[in-house]
Structure formats: C-alpha cells, structure tokens
Backbone as ProteinMPNN parsed JSONL, in Angstrom:
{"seq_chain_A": "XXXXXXXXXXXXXXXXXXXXXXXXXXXXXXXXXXXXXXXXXXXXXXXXXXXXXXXXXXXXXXXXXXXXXXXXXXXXXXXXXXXXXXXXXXXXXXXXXXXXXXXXXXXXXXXXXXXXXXXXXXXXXXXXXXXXXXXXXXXXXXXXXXXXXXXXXXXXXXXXXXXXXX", "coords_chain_A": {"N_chain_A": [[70.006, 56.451, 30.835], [71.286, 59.75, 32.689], [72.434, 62.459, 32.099], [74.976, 64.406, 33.527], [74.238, 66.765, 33.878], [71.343, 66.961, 33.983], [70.896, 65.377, 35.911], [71.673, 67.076, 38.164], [70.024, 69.284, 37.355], [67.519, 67.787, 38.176], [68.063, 67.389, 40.983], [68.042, 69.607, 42.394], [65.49, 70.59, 42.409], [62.6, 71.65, 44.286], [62.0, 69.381, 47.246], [59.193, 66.615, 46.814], [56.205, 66.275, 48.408], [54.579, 62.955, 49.74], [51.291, 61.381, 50.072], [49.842, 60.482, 53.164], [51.311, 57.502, 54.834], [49.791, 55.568, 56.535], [46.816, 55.832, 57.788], [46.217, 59.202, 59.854], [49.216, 59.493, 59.904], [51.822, 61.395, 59.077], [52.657, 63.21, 56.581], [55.334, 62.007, 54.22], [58.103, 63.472, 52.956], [59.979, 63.2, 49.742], [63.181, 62.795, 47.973], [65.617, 63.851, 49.59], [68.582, 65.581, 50.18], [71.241, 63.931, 51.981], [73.758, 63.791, 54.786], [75.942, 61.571, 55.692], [75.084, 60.788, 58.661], [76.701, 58.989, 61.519], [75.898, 59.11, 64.16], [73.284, 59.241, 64.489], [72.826, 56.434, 64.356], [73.575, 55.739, 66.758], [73.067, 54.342, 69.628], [69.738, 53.862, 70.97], [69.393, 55.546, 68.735], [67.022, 56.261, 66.098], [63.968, 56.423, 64.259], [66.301, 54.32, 62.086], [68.208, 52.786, 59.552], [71.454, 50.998, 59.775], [73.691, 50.348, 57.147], [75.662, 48.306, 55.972], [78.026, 48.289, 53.137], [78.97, 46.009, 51.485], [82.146, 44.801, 49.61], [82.799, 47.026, 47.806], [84.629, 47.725, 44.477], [86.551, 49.37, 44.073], [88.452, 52.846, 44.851], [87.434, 54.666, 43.736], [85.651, 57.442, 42.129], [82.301, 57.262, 43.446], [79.868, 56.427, 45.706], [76.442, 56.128, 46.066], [73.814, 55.946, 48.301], [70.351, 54.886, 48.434], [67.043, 55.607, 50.043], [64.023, 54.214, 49.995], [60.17, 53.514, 49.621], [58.93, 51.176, 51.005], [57.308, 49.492, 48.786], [55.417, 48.896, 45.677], [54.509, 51.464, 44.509], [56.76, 53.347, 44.473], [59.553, 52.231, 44.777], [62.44, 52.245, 43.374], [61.627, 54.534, 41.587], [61.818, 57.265, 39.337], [62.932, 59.615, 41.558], [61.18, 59.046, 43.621], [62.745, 58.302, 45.787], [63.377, 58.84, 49.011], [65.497, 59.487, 51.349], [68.551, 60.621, 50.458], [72.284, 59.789, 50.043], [75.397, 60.831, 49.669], [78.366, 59.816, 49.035], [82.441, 59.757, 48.591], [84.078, 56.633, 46.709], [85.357, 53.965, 49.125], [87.097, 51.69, 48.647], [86.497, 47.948, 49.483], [84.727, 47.444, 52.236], [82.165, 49.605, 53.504], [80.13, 51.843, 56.029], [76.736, 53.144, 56.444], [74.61, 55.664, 57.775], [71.336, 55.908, 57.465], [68.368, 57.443, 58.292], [65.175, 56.948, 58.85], [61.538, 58.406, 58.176], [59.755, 56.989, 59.889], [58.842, 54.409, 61.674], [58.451, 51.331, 59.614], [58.302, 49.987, 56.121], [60.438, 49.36, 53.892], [63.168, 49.944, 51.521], [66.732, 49.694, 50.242], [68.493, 51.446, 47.709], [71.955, 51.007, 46.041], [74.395, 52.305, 44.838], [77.688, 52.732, 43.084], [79.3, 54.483, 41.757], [81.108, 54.241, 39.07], [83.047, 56.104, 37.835], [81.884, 58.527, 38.226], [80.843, 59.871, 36.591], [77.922, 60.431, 36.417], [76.306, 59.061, 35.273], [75.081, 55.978, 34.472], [77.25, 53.031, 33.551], [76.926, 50.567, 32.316], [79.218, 48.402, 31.884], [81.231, 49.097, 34.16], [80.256, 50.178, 36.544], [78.608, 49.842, 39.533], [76.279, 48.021, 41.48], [73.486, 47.554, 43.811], [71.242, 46.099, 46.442], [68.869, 46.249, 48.735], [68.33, 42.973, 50.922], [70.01, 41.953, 48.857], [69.091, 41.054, 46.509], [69.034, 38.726, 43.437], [70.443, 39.924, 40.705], [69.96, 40.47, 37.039], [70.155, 40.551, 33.593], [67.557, 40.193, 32.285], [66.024, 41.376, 34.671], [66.471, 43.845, 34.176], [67.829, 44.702, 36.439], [66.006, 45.552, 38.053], [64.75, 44.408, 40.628], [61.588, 42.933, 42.063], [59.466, 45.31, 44.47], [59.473, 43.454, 46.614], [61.061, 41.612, 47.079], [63.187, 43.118, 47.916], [62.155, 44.469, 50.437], [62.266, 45.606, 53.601], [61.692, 45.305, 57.048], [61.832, 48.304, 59.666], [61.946, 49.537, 62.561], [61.292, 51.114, 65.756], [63.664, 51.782, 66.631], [67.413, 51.75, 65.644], [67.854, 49.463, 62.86], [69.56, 46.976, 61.09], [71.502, 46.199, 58.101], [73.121, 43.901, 55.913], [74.525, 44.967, 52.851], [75.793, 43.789, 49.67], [77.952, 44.815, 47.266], [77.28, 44.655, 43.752], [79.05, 43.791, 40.318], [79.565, 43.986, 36.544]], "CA_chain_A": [[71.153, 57.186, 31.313], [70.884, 60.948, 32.744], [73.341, 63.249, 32.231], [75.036, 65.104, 34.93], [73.417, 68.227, 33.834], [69.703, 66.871, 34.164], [70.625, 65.096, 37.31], [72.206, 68.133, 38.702], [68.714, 69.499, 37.458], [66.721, 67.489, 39.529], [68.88, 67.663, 42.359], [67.684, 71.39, 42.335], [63.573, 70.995, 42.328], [62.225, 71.345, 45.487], [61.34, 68.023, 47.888], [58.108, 67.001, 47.55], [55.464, 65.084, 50.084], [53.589, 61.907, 49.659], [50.377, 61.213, 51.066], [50.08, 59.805, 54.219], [51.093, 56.084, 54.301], [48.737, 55.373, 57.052], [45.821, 56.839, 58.611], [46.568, 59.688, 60.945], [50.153, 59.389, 59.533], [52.713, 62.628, 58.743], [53.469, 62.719, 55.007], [56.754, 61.928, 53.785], [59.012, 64.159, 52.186], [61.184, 63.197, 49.003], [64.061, 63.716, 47.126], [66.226, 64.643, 50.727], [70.04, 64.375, 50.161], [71.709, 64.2, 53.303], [75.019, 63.306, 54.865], [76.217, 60.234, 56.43], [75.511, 60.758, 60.088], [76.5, 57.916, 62.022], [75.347, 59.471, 65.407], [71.692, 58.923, 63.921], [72.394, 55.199, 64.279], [73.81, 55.54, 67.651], [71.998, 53.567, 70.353], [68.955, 54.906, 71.306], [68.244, 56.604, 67.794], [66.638, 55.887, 65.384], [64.126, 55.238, 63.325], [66.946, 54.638, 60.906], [68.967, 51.604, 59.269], [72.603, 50.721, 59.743], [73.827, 49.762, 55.971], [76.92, 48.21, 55.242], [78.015, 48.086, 51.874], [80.554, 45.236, 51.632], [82.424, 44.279, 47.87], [83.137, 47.667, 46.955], [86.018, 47.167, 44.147], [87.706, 50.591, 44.241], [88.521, 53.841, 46.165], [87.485, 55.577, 42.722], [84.11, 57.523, 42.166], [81.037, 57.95, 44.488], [78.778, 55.475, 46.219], [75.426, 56.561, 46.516], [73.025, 55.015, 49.067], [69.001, 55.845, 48.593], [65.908, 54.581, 50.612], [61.995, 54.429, 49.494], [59.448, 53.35, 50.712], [59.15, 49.323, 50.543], [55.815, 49.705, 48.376], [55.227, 49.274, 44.429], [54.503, 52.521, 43.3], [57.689, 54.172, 45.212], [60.177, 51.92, 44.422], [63.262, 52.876, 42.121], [60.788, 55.242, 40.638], [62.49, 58.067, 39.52], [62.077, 61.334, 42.276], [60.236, 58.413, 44.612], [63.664, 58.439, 47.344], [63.132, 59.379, 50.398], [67.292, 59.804, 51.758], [70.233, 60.31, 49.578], [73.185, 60.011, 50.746], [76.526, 60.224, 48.521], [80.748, 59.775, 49.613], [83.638, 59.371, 47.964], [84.47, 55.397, 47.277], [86.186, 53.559, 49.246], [87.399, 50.374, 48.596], [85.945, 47.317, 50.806], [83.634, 48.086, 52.836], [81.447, 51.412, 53.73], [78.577, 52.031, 56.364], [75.787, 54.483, 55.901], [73.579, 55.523, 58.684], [70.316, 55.774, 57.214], [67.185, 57.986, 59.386], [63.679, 56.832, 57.971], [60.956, 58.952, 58.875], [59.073, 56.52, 60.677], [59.124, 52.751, 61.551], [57.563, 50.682, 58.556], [58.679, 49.193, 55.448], [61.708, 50.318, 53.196], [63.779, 49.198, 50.293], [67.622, 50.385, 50.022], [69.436, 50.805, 46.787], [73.172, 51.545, 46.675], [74.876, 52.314, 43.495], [78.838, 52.972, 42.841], [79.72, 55.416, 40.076], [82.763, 54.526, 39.326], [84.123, 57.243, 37.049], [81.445, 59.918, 38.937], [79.945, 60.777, 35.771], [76.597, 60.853, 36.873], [75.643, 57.928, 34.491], [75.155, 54.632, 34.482], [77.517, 52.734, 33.09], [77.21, 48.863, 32.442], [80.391, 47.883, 32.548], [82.151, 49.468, 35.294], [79.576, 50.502, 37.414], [77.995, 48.549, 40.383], [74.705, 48.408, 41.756], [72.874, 46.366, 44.902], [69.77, 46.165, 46.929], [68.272, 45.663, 50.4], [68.225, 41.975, 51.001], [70.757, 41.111, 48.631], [68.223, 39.951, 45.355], [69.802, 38.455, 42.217], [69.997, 41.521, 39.022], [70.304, 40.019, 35.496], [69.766, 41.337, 32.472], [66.53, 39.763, 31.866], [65.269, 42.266, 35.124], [67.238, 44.89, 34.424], [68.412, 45.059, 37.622], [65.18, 46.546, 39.21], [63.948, 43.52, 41.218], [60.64, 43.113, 42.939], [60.498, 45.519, 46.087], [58.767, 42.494, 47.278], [62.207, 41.44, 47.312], [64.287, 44.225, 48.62], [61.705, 45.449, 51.645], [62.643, 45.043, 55.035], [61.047, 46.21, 58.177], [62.751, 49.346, 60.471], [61.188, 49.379, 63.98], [61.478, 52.79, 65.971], [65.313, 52.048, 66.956], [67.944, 51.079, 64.516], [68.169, 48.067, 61.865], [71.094, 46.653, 60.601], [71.9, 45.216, 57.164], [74.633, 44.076, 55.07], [73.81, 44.98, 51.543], [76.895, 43.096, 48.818], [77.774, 44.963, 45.971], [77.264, 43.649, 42.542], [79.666, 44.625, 39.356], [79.305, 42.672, 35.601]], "C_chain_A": [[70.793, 58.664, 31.413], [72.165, 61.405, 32.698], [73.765, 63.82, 33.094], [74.507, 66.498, 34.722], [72.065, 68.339, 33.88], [69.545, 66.425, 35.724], [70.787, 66.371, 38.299], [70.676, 69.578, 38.632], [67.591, 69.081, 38.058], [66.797, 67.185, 40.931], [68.008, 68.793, 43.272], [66.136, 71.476, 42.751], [63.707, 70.58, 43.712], [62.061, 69.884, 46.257], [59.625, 68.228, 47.982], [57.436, 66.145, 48.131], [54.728, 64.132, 48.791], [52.404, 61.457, 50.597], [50.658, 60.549, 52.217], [50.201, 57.564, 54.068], [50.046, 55.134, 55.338], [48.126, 56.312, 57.246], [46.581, 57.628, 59.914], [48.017, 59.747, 60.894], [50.653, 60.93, 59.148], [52.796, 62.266, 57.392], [54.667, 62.219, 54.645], [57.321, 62.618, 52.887], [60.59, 63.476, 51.151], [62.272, 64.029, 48.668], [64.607, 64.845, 48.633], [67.805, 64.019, 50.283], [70.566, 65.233, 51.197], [72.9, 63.801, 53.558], [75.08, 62.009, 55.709], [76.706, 60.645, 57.939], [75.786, 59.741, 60.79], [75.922, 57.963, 63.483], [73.478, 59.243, 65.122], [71.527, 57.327, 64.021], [73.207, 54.872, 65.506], [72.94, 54.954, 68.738], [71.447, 54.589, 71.093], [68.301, 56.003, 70.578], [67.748, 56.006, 67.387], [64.757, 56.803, 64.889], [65.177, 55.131, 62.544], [67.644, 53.063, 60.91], [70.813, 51.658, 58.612], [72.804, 49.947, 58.605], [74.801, 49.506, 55.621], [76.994, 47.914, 53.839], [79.255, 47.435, 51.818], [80.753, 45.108, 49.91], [82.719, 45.668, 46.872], [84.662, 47.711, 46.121], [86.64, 48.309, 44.054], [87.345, 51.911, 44.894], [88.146, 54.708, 44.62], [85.667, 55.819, 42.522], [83.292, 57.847, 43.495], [80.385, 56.386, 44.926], [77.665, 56.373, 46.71], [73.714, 55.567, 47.227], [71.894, 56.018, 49.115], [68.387, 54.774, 49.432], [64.551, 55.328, 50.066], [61.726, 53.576, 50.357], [59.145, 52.04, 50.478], [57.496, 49.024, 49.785], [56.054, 50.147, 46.697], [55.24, 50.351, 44.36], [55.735, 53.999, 43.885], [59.405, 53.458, 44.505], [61.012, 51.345, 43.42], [62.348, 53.448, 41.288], [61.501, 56.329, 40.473], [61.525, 59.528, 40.609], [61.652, 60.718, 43.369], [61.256, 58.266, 46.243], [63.38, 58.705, 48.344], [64.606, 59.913, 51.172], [67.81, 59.755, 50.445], [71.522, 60.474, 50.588], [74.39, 59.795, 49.643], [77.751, 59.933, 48.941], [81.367, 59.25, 48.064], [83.649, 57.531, 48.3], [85.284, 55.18, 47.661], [86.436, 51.686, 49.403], [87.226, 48.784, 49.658], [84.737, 47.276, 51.018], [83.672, 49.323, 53.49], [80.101, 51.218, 54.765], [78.063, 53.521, 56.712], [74.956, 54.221, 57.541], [71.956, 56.128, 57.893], [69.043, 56.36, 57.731], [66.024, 57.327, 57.983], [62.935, 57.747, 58.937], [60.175, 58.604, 59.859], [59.22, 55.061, 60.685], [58.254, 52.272, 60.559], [58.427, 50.006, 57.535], [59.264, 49.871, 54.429], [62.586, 49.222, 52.36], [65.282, 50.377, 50.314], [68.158, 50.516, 49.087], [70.688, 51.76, 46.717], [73.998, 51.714, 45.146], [76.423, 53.063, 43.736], [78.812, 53.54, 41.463], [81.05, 55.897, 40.008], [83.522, 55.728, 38.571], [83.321, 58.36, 37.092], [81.159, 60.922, 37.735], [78.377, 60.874, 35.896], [75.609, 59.646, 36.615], [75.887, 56.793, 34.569], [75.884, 53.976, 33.787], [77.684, 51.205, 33.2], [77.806, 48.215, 32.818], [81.21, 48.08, 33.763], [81.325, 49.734, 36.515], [78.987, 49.626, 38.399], [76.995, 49.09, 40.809], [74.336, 47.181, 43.23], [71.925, 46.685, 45.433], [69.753, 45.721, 48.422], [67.594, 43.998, 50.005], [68.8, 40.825, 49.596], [70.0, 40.09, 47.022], [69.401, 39.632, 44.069], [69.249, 39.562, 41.105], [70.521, 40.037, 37.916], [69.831, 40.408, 34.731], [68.53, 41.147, 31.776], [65.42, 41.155, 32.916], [65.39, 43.582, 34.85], [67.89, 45.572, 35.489], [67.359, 45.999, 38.872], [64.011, 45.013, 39.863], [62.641, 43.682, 41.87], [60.646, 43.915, 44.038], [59.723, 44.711, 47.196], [60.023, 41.69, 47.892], [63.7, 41.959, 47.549], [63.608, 44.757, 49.809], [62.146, 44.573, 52.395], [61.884, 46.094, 56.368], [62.313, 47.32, 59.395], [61.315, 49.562, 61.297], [61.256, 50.983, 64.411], [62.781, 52.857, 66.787], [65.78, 52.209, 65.731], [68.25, 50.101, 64.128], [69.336, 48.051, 61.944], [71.238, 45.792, 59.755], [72.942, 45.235, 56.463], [74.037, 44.472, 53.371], [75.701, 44.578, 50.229], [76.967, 43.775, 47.4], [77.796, 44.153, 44.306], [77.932, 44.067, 41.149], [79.524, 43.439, 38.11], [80.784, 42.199, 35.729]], "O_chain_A": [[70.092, 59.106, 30.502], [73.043, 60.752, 33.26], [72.865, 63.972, 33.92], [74.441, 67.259, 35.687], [71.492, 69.428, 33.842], [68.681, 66.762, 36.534], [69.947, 66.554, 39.18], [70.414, 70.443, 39.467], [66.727, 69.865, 38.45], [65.948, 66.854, 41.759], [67.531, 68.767, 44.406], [65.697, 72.432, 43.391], [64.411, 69.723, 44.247], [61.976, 69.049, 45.356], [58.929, 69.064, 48.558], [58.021, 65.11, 48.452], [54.457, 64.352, 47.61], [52.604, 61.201, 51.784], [51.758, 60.004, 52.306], [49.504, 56.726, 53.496], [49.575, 54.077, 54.917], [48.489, 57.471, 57.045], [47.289, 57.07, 60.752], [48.412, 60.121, 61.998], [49.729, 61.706, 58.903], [52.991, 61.099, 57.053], [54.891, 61.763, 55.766], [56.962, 62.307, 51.751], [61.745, 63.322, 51.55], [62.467, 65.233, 48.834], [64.28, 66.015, 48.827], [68.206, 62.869, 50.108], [70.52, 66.446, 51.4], [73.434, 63.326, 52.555], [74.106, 61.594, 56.337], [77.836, 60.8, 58.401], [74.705, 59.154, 60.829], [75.495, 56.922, 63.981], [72.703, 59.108, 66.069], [70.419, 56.821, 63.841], [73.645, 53.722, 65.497], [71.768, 55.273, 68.536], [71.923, 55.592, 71.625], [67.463, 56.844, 70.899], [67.658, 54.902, 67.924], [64.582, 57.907, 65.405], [65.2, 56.205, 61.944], [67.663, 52.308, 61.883], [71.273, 52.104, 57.561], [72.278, 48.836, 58.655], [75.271, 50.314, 54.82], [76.062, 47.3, 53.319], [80.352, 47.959, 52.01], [79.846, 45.257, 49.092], [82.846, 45.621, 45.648], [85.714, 47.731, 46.76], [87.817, 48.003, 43.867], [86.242, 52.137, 45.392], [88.937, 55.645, 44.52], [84.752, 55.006, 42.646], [83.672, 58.592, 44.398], [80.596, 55.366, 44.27], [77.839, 57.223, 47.583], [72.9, 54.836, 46.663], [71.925, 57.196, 49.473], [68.768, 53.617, 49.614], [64.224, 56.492, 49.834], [62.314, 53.037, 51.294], [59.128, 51.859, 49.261], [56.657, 48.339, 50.37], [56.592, 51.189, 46.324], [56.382, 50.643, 44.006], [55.571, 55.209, 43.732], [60.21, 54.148, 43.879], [60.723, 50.37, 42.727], [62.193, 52.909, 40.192], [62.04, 56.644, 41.535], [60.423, 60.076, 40.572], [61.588, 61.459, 44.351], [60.806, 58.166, 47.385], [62.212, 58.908, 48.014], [64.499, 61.069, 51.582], [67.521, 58.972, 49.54], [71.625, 61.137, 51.62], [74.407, 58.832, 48.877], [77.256, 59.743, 50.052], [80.977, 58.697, 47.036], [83.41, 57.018, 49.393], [86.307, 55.691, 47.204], [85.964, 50.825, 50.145], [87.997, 48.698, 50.614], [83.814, 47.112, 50.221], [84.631, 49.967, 53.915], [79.141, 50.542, 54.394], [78.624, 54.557, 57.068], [74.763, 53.198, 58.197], [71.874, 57.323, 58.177], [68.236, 55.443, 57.578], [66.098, 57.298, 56.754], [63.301, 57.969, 60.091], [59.79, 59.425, 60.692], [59.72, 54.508, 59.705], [57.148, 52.811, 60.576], [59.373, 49.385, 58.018], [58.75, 50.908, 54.011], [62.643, 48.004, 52.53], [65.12, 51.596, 50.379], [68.836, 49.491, 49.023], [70.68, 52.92, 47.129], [73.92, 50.701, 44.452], [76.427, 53.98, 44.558], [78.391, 53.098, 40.394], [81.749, 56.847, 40.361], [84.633, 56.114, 38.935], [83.601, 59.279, 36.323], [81.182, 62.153, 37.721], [77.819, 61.678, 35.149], [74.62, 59.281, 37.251], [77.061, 56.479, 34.763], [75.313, 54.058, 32.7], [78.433, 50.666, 34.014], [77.584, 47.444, 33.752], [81.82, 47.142, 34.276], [81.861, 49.443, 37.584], [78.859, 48.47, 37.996], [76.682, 50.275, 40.687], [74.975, 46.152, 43.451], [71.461, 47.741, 45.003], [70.528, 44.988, 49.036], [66.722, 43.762, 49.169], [68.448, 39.682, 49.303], [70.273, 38.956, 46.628], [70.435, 40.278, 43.892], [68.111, 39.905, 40.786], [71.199, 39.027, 38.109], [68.705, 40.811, 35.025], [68.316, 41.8, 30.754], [64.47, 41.759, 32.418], [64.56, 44.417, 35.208], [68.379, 46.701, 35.483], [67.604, 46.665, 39.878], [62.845, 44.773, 39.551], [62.539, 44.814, 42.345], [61.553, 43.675, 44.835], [59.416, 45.113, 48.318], [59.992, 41.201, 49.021], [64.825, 41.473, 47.433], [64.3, 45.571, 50.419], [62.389, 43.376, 52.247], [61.68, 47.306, 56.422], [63.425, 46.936, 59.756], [60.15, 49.693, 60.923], [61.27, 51.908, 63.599], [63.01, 53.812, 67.528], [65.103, 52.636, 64.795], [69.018, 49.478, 64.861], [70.103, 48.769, 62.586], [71.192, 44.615, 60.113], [73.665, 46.216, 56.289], [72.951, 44.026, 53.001], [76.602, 45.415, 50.266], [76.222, 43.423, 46.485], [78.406, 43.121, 44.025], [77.204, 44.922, 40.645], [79.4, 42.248, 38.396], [81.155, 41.171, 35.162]]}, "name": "protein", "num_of_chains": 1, "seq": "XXXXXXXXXXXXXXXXXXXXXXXXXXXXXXXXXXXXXXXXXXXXXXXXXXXXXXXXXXXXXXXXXXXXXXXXXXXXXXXXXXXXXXXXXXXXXXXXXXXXXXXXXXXXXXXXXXXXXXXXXXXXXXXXXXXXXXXXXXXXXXXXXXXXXXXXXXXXXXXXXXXXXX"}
C-alpha cells in the first residue's frame, strides 16, 4: 500500500525512457499521465486501444486505467506504465481511449479506488486486466502478462476489460 503522499511523490519525478524495444526503434517514455481523449481513438487514429471498462459498482472514487508494455520485465512493475489515465467513477460502464506509442504488444490494468485514497484497499476496491485473466489470492492479483498482452496494430484496438471486486 502507498500512501497518497508517496504516490503524489512519484507522480512528481520526471518521465523516464526505456531502451529501444526493437532495433532502429524510438524509446519509450514512462510514467505519462494523460487525459481521456476519445478523438485519439477516432477513425483513422491511432496507434491506440479503445478500453471499455464494464462492472463498475459505483459513481464513488476514481478509476484509473494504465498501459505497459506486454513484456516481463515492464509489467505492473512499479514506474514501468507507459499512459495513465484517471476520472471520476462512474457507475456501469466507462471507455478510455488509450494512444500507445507504437503498434506492438501491451498489457492494460484498470483499477477503481473507491474511497480515492490513493491505496489499495482489499475490500472495497476493484481491480482488472487486459484479456480478462482470473486474480485470486494465491496470485495476488498480478497475473502472467503472458496473460493480459494483446496486440495494437497502427489504427485502433478495441477491448472490453470486466471489473473485478472481492
């Protein structure tokens, strides 16, 4: 659990790059929090992925939607993000437009904080993933991202992602 005064501290540190993920490749820049454009997933943009977030149980709190990079040593690492994106919840369903920097392979995770203290909380809080994997308390809820990547082309994707609450 981080406090909102450490997160709010690493909010703050600069973004920084990751090597190239191919040859002849641009770096990638972490740790970007951005807003929910949906004109970024208008036809004809992209790269980026259209993310619904269906099952949210209340209009209370934050939903925060990240993406990495669909690759062990990136994903849910802390700092390893690539987008943030945060809103107000709202109850239902929510979609995120998503930009990746380039077409390749990506992992989404989407987290509800319901009482927008910064921290994780077991009980109340919800959590979910790109492609929908089963959490239990045996993984801790950080599945394979063998089993959360998905491919983004150089338009835009489109997935549903289901929230999950205990």
């Amino acid at each position: 659990m981080i406090t909102a005064g450490i997160a709010l501290a690493a909010a703050t540190i600069a973004p920084v790059t990751a090597t190239a993920w191919a040859q002849n490749a641009a770096p990638v820049t972490y740790r970007q929090e951005i807003s929910n454009n949906m004109r970024a997933c208008a036809p004809g943009g992209g790269p980026a992925v259209r993310v619904t977030v269906a099952g949210i149980k209340s209009s209370e709190g934050k939903i925060r939607v990240q993406s990495y990079r669909g690759v062990k040593s990136d994903w849910l690492e802390r700092g390893k993000w690539i987008h943030r994106i945060e809103a107000p919840a709202r109850e239902g369903n929510m979609v995120f437009c998503m930009p990746v920097p380039r077409a390749g392979i990506y992992g989404i995770a989407v987290r509800h904080d319901v009482n927008g203290n910064g921290s994780t909380d077991i009980t109340s809080d919800g959590g979910a993933m790109s492609n929908n994997p089963s959490i239990n308390i045996f993984n801790l809820g950080k599945p394979s991202y063998r089993k959360t990547a998905f491919e983004i082309g150089e338009g835009v994707t489109s997935i549903r992602i289901n929230m999950r609450y205990m």
